[in-house]
C-alpha positions in Angstrom: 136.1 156.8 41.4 136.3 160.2 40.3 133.2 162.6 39.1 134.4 162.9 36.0 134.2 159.1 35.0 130.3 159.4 35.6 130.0 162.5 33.7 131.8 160.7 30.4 128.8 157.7 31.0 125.8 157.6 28.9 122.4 155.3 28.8 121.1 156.0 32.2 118.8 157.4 34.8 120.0 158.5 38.5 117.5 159.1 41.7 118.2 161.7 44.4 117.8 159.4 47.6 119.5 161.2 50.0 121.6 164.4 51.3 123.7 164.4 54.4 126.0 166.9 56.4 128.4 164.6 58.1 131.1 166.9 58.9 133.6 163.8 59.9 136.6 162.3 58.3 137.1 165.3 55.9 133.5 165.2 54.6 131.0 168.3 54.6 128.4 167.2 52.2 127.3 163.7 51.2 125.0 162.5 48.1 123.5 159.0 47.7 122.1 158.4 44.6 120.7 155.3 42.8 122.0 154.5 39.6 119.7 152.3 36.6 119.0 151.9 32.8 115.3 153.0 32.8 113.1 155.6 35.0 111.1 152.6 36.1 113.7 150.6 37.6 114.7 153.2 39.9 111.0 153.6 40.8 110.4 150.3 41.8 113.3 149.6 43.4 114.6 147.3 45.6 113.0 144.1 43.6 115.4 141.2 43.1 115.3 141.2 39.5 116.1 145.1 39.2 119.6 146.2 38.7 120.0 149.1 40.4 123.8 150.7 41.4 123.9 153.0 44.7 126.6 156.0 44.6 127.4 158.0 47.7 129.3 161.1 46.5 131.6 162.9 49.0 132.8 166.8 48.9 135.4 167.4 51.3 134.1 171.0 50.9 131.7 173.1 49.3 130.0 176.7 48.9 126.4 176.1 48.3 124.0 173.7 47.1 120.8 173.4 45.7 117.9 170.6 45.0 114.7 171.4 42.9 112.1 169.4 41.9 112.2 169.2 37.9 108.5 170.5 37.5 109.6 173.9 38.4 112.7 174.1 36.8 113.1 175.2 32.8 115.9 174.3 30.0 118.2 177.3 29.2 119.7 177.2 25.9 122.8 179.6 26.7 123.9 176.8 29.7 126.8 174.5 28.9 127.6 171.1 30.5 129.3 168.0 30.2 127.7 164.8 30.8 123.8 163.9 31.2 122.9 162.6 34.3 126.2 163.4 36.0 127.2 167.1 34.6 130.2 169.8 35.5 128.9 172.9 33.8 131.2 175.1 32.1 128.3 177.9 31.5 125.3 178.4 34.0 123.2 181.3 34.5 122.8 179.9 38.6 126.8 180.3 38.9 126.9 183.5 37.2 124.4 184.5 39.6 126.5 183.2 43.0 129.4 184.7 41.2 127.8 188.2 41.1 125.8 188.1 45.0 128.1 186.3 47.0 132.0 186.3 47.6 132.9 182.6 46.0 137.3 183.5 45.7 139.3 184.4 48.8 142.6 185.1 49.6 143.5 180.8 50.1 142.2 180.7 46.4 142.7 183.6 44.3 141.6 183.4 41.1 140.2 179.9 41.3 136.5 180.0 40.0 134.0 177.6 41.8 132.4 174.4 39.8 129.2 173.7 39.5 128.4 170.2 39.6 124.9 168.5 39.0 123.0 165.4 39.6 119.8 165.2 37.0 117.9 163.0 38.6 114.1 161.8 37.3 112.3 163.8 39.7 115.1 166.5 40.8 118.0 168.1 39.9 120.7 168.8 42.3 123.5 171.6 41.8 126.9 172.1 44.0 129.3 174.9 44.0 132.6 173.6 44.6 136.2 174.2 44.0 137.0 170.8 44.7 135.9 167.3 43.0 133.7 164.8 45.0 134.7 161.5 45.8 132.5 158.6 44.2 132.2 155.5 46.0 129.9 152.9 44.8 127.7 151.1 47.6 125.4 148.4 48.0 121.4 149.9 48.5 121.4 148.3 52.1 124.0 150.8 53.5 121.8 153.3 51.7 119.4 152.5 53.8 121.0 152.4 57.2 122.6 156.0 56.2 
């Protein structure tokens, strides 16, 4: 499954459950994130009469990322994104910022700008600067839990 199918989905909430740095079989940077309806599913999950979806998203490379807590984070008219819970912004002050500081193009990619992905989850929201798309794969919550 490809990022971009989750961005174009509407009608949910997704909960940051888990970040990893595998560095095997061509992955550098793992999410798993729960997938539900409502907030309060995802909060009381696992119950047997809660349906609840687990993703585990794989970059096979990536500059940076970054996971705040939603209470200290503020809405910024001038960004632009696609998507809701699942975005690929087009506009963001942060990768403006990285753009500026740090050296994000090198020689193996000239002129290739970085993408910021995001994960808005209900209590965090999770940016990565990549120049490659993730690789979705949709799990069952008890390999969640042994990962």
């Amino acid at each position: 499954m490809k990022f971009e199918d989750l961005v174009n989905e509407t009608g949910f909430c997704i909960s940051f459950e888990q970040v990893s740095v595998p560095k095997s079989k061509g992955v550098n940077l793992r999410f798993i994130v729960h997938k539900a309806k409502d907030s309060w599913q995802l909060r009381v999950h696992p119950q047997p009469d809660v349906e609840v979806t687990a993703y585990q998203i794989d970059f096979s490379y990536y500059i940076t990322f970054l996971a705040a807590v939603n209470m200290y984070t503020r809405w910024n008219d001038d960004e632009r994104f696609r998507g809701d819970a699942f975005r690929i912004y087009e506009k963001s002050m942060f990768l403006d910022y990285l753009e500026n500081e740090w050296k994000l193009s090198g020689p193996e990619l000239p002129g290739k700008r970085p993408i910021l992905y995001a994960l808005a989850c209900i209590d965090h929201i999770v940016y990565i600067v990549s120049h490659e798309e993730p690789i979705v794969t949709k799990i069952t919550s008890d390999i969640t839990e042994r990962n």
